[in-house]
Structures are given as C-alpha cells and as structure tokens.
Biopython code that builds the backbone (N, CA, C, O; Angstrom):
import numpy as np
from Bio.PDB.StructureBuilder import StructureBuilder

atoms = [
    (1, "UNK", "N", (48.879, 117.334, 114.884)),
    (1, "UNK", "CA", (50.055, 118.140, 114.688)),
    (1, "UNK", "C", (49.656, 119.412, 113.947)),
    (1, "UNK", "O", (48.675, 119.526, 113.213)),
    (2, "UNK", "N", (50.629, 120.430, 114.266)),
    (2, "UNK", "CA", (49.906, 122.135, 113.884)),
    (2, "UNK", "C", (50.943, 122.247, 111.894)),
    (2, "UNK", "O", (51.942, 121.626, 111.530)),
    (3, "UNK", "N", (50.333, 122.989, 111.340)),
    (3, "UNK", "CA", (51.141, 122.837, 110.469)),
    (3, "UNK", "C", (52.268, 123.609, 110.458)),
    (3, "UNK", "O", (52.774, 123.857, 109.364)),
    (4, "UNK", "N", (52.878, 124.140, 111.692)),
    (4, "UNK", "CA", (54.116, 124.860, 112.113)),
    (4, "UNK", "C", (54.844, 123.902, 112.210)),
    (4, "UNK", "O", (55.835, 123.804, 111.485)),
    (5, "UNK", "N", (54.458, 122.774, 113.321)),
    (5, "UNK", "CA", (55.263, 121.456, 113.572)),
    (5, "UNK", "C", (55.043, 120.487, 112.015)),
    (5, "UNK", "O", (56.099, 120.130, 111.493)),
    (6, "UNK", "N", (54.146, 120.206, 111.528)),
    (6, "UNK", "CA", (54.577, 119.715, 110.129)),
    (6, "UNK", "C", (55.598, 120.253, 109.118)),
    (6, "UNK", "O", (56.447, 119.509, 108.627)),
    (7, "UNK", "N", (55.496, 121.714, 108.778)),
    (7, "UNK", "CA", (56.739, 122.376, 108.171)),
    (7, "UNK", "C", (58.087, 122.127, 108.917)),
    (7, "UNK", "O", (58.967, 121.493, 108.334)),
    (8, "UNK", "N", (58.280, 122.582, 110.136)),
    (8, "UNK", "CA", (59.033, 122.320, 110.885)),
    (8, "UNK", "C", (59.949, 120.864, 110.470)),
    (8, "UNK", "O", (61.161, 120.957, 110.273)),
    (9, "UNK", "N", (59.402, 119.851, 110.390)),
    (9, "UNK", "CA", (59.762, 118.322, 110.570)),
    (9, "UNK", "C", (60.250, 118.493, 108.917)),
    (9, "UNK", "O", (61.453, 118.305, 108.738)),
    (10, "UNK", "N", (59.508, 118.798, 107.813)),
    (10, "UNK", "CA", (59.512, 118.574, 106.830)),
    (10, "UNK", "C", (61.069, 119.399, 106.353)),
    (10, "UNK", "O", (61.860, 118.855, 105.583)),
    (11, "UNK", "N", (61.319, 120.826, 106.985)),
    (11, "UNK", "CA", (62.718, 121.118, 106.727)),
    (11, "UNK", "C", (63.482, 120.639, 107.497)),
    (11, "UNK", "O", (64.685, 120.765, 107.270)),
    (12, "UNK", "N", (63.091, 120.024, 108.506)),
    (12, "UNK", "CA", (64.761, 118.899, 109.225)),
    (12, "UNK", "C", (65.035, 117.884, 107.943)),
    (12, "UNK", "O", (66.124, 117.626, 107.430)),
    (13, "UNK", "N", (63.983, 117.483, 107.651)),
    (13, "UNK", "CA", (63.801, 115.909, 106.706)),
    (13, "UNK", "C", (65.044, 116.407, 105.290)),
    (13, "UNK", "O", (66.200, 115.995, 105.195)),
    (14, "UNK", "N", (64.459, 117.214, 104.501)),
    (14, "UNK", "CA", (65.043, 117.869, 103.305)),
    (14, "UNK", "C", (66.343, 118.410, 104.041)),
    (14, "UNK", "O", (67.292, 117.839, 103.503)),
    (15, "UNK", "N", (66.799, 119.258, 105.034)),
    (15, "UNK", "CA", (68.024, 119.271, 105.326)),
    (15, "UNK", "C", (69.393, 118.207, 105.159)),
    (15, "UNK", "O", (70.428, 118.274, 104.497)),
    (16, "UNK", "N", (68.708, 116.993, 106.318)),
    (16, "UNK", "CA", (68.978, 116.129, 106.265)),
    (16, "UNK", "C", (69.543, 115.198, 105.392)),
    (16, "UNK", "O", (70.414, 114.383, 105.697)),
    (17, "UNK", "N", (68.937, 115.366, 104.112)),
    (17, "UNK", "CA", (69.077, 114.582, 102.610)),
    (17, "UNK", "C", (69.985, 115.194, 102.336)),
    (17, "UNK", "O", (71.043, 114.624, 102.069)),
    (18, "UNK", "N", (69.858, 116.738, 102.309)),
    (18, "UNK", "CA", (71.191, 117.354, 101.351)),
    (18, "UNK", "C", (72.345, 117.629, 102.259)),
    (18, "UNK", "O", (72.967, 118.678, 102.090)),
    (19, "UNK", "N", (72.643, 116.929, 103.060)),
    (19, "UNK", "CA", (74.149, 116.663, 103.734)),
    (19, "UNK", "C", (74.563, 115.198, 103.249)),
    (19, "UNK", "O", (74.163, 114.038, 103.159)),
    (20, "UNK", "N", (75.736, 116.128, 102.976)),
    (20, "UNK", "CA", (76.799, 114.872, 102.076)),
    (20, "UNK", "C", (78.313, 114.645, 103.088)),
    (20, "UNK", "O", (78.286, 115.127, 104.221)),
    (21, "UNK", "N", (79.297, 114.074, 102.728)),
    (21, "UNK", "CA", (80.075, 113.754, 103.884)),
    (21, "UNK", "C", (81.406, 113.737, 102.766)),
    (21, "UNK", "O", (81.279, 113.343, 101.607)),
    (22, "UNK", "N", (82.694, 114.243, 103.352)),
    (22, "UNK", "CA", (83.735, 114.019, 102.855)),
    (22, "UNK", "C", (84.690, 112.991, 103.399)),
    (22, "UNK", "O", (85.055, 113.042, 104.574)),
    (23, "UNK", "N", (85.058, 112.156, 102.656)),
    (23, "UNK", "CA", (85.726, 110.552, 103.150)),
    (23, "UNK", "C", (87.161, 111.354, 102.675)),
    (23, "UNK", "O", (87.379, 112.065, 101.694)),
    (24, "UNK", "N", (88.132, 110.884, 103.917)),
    (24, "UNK", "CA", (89.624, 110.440, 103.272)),
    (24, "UNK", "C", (89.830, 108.769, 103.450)),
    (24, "UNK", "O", (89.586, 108.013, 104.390)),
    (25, "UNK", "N", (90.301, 108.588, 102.324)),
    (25, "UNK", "CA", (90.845, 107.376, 102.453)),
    (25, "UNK", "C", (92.263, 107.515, 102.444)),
    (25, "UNK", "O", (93.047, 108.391, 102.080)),
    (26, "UNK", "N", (92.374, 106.103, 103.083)),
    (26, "UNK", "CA", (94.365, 105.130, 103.340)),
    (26, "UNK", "C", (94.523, 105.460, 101.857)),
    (26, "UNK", "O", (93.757, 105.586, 100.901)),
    (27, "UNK", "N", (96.226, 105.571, 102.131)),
    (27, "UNK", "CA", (96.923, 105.015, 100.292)),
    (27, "UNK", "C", (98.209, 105.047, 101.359)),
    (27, "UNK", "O", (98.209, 105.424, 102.531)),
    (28, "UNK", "N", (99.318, 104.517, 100.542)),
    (28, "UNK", "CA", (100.252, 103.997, 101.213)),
    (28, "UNK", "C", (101.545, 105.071, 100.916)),
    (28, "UNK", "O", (102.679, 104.822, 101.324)),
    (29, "UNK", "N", (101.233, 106.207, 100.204)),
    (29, "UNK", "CA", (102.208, 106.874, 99.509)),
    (29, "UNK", "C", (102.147, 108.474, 100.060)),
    (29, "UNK", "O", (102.948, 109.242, 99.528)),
    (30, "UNK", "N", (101.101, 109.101, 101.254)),
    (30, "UNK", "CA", (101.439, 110.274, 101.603)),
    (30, "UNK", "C", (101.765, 110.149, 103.395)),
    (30, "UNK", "O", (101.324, 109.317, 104.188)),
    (31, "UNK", "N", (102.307, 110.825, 103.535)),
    (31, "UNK", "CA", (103.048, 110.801, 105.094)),
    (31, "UNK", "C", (101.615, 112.133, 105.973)),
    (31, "UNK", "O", (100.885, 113.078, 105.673)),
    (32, "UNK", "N", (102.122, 111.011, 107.479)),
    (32, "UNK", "CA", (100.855, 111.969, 108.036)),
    (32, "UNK", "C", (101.150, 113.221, 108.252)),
    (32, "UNK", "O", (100.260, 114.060, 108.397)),
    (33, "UNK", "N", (102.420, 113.516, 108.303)),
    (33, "UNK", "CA", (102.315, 114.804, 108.251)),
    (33, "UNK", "C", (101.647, 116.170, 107.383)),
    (33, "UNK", "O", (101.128, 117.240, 107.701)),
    (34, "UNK", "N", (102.086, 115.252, 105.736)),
    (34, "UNK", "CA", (101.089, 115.616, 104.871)),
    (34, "UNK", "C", (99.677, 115.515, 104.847)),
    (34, "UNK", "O", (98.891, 116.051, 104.066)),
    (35, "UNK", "N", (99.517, 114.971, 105.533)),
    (35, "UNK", "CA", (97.768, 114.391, 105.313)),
    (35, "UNK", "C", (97.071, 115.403, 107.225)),
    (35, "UNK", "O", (95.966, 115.912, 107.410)),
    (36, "UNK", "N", (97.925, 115.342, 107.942)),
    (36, "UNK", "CA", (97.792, 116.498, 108.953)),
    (36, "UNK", "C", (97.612, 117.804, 108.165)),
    (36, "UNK", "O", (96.546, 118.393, 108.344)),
    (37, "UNK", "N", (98.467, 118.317, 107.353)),
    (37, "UNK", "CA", (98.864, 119.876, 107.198)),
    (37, "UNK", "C", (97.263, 120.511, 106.252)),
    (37, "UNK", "O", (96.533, 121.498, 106.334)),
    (38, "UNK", "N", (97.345, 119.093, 105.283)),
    (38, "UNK", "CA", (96.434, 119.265, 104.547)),
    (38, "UNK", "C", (94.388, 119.266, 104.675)),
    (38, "UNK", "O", (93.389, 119.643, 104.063)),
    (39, "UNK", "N", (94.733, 118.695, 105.678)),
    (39, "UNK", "CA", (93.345, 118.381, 106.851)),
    (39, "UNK", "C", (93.003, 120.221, 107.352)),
    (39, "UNK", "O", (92.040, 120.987, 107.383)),
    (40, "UNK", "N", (94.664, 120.242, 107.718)),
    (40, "UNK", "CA", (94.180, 121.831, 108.608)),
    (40, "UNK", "C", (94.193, 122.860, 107.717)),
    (40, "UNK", "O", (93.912, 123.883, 108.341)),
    (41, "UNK", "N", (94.457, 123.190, 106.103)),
    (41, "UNK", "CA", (94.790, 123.870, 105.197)),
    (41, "UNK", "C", (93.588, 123.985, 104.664)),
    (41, "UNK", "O", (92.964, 125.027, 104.465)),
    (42, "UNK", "N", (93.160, 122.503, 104.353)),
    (42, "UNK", "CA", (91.741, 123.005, 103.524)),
    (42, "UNK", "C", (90.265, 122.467, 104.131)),
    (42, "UNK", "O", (89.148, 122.918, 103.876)),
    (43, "UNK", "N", (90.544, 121.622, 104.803)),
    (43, "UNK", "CA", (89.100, 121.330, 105.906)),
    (43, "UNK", "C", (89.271, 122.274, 107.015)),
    (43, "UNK", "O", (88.550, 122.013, 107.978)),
    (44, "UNK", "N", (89.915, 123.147, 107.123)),
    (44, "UNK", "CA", (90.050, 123.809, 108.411)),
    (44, "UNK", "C", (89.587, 123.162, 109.733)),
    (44, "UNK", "O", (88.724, 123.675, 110.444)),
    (45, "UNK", "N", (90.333, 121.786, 110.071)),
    (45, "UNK", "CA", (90.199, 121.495, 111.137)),
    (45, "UNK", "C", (91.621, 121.833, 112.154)),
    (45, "UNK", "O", (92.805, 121.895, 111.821)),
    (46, "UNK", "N", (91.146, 121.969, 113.149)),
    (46, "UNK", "CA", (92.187, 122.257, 114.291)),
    (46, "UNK", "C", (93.481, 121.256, 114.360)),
    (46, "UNK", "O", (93.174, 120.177, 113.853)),
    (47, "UNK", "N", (94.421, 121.272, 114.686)),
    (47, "UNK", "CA", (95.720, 120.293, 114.424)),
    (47, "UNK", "C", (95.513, 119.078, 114.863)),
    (47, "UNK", "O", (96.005, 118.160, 114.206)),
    (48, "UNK", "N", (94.640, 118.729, 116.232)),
    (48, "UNK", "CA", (94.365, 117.902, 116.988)),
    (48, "UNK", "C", (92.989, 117.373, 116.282)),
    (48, "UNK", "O", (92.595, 116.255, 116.615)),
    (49, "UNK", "N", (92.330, 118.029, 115.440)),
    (49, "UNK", "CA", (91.263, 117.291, 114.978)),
    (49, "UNK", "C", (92.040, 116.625, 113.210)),
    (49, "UNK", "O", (91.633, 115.849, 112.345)),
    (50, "UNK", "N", (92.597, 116.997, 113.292)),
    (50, "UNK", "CA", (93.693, 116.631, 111.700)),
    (50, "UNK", "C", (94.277, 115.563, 111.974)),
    (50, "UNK", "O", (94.114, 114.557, 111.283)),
    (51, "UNK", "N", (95.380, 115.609, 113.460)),
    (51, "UNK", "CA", (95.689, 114.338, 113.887)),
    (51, "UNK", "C", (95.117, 112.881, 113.820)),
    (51, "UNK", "O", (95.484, 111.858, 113.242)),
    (52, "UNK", "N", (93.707, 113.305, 114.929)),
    (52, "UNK", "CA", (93.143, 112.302, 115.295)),
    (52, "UNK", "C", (92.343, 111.688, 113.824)),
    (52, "UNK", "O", (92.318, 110.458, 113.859)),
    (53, "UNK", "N", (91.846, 112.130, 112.858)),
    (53, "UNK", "CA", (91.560, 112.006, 111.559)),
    (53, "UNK", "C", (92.159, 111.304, 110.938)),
    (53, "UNK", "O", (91.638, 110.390, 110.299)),
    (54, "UNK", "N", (93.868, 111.631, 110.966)),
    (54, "UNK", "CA", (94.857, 110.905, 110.231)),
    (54, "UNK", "C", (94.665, 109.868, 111.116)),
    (54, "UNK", "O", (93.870, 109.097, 110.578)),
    (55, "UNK", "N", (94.947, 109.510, 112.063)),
    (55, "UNK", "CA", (94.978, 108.049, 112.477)),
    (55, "UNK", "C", (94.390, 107.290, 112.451)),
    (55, "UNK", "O", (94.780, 106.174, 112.796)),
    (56, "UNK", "N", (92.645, 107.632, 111.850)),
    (56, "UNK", "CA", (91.826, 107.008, 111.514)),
    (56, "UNK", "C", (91.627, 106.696, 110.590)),
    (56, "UNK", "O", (90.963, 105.660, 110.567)),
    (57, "UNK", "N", (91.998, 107.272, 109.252)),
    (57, "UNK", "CA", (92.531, 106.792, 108.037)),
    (57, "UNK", "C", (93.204, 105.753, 108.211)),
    (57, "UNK", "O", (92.854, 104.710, 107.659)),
    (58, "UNK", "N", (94.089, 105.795, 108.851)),
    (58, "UNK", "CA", (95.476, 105.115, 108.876)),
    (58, "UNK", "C", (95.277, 103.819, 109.651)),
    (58, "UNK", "O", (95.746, 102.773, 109.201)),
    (59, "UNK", "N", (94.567, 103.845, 110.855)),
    (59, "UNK", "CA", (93.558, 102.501, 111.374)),
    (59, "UNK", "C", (92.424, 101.431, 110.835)),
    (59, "UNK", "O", (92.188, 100.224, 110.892)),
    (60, "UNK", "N", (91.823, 102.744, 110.226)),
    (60, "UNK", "CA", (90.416, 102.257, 109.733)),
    (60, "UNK", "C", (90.020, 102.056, 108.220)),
    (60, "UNK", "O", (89.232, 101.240, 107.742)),
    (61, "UNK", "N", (90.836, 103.089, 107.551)),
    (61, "UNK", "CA", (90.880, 102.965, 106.022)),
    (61, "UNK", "C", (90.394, 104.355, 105.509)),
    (61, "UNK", "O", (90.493, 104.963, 104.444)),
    (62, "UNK", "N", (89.951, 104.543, 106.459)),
    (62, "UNK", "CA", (89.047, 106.198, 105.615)),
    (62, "UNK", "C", (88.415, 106.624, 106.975)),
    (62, "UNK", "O", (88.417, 105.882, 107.957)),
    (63, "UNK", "N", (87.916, 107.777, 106.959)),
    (63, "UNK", "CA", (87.557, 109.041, 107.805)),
    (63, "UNK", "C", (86.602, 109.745, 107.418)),
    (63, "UNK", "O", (86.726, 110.457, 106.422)),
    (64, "UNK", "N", (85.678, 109.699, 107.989)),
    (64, "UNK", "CA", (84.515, 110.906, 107.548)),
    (64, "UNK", "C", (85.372, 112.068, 108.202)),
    (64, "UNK", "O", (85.717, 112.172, 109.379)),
    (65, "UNK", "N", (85.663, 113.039, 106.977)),
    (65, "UNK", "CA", (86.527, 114.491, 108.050)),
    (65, "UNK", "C", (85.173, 115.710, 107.684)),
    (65, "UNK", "O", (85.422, 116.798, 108.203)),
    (66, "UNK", "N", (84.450, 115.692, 107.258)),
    (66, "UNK", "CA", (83.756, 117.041, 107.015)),
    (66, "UNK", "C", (82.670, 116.450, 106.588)),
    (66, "UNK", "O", (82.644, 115.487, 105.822)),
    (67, "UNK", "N", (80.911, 117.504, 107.499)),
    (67, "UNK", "CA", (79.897, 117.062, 106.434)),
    (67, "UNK", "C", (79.593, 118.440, 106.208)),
    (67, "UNK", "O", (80.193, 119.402, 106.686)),
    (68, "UNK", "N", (78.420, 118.455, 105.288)),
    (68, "UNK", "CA", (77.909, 119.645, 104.222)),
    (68, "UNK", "C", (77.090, 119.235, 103.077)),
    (68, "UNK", "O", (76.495, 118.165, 102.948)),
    (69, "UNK", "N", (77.145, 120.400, 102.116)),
    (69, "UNK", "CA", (76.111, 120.202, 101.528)),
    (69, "UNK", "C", (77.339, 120.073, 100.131)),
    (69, "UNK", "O", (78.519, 120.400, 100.255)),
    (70, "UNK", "N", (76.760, 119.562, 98.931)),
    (70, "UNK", "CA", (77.870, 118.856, 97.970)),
    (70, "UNK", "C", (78.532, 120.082, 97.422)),
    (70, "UNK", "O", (79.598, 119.972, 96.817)),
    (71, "UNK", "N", (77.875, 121.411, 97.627)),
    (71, "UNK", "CA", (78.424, 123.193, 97.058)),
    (71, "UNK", "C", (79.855, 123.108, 97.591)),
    (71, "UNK", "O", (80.821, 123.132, 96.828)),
    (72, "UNK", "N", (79.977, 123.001, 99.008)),
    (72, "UNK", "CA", (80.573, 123.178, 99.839)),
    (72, "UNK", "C", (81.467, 122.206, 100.046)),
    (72, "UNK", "O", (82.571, 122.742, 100.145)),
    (73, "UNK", "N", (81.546, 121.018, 100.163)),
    (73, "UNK", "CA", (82.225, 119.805, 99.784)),
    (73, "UNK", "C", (82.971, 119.693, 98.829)),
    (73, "UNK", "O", (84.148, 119.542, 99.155)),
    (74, "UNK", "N", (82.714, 119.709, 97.479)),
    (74, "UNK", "CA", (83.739, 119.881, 96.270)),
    (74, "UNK", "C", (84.589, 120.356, 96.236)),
    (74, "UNK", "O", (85.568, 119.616, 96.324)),
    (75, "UNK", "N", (84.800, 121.475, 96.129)),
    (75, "UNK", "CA", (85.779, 122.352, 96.504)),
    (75, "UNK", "C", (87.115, 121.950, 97.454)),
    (75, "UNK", "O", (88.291, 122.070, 97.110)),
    (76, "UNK", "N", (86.671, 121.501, 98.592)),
    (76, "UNK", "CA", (87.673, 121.168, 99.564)),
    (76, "UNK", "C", (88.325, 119.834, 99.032)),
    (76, "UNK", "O", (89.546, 119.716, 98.929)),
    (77, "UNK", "N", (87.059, 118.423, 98.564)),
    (77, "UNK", "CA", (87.589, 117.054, 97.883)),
    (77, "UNK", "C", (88.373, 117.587, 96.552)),
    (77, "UNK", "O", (89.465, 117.041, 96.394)),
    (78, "UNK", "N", (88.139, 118.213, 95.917)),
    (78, "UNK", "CA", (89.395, 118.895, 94.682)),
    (78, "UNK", "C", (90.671, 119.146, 95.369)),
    (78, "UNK", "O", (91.691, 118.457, 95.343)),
    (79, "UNK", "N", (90.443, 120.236, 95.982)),
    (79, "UNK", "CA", (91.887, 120.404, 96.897)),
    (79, "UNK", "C", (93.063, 119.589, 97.536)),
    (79, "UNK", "O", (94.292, 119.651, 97.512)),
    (80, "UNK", "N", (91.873, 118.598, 98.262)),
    (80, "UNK", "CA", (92.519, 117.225, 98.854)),
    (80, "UNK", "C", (93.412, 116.685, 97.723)),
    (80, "UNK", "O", (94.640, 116.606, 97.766)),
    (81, "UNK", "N", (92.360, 116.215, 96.387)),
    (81, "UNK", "CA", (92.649, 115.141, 95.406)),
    (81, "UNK", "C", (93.934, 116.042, 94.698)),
    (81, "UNK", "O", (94.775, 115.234, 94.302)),
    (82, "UNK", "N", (94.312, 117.316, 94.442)),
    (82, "UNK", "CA", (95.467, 117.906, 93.653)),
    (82, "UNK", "C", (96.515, 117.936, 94.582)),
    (82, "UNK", "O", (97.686, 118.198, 94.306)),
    (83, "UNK", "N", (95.857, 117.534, 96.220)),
    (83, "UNK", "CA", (97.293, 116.728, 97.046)),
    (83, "UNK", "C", (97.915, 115.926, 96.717)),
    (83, "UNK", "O", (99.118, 115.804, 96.488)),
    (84, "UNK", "N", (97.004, 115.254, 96.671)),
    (84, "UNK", "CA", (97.463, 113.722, 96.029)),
    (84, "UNK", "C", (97.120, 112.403, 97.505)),
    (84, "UNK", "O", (97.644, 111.365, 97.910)),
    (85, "UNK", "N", (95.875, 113.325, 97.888)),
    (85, "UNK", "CA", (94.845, 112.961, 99.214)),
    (85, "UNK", "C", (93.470, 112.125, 98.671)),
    (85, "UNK", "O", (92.407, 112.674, 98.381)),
    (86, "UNK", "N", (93.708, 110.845, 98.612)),
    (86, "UNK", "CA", (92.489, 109.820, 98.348)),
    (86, "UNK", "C", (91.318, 110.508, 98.793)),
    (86, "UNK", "O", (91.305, 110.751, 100.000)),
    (87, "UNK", "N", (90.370, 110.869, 98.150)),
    (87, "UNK", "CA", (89.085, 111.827, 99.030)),
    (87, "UNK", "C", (87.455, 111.236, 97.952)),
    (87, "UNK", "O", (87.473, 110.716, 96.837)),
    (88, "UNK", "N", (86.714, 111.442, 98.478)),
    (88, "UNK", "CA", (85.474, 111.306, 97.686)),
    (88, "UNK", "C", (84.424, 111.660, 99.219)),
    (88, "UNK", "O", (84.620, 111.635, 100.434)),
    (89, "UNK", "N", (83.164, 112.008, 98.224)),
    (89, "UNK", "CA", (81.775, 112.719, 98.946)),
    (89, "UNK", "C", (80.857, 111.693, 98.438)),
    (89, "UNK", "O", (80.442, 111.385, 97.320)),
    (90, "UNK", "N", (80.625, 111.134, 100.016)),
    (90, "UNK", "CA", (79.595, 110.334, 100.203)),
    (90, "UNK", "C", (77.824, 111.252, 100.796)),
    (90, "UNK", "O", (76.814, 110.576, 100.991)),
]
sb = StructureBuilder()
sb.init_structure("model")
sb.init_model(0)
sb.init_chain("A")
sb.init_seg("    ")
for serial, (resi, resn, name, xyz) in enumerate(atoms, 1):
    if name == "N":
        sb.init_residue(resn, " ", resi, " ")
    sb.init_atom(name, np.array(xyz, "f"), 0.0, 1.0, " ", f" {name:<3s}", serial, name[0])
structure = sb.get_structure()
C-alpha cells in the first residue's frame, strides 16, 4: 500500500470516530405534531423526514434523527431538550 492510500484510510478511520448521532426518544407527554415542527425547526429535516422520524420514536422508542460531529450536535440536542424533546448524543 502507497502512503497516499495509508493516509487516505487513516482519515476515513478518525472521521469515522468523531461522528456522533442525535437520539430522540418516546415520552408520553409531547404530541407529534410538536415533535414534527420541532424536527423541522431545529434538525432541519424536511416535513416528511420529521414525520417518518416521529413515528419511529413513537414505534420504536427513539430515532437516530441527525449524525455529526458533537460541535454540531449540541446545539440542536439543547434546543430539542428546552422543547421539552427527550434527546441525547450517542
């Protein structure tokens, strides 16, 4: 292997590590509409990707809705959580 393709591999690898993931979780106390508006407000996902999100919360218990790096993540899981949107970065 050339050490173009070794560097190469070595910044996928370190990329890789520093992606973190934003979870919503179920709670029994916000309506999907709220948990839609708020999907498209501060994750900037499309209405139909907010939807399908909420229902997976709502099926499954929680949702990976956003990955990134933890800079970039915080910010949005704050936002969620002063919803009053179950959230944490896995």
């Amino acid at each position: 292997m050339s050490q173009v393709e070794t560097a190469i591999e070595e910044e996928v690898i370190v990329k890789e590590i520093d992606q973190k993931g934003l979870v919503v979780i179920n709670d029994d106390f916000n309506s999907f509409d709220h948990v839609i508006e708020s999907l498209i407000k501060v994750v900037k996902h499309t209405p139909i990707q907010a939807e399908q999100c909420t229902w997976l919360v709502h099926y499954k218990g929680k949702c990976h809705v956003k990955s990134g790096s933890y800079s970039e993540l915080e910010p949005m899981c704050t936002a969620l959580l002063d919803r009053g949107i179950t959230a944490e970065i896995v």
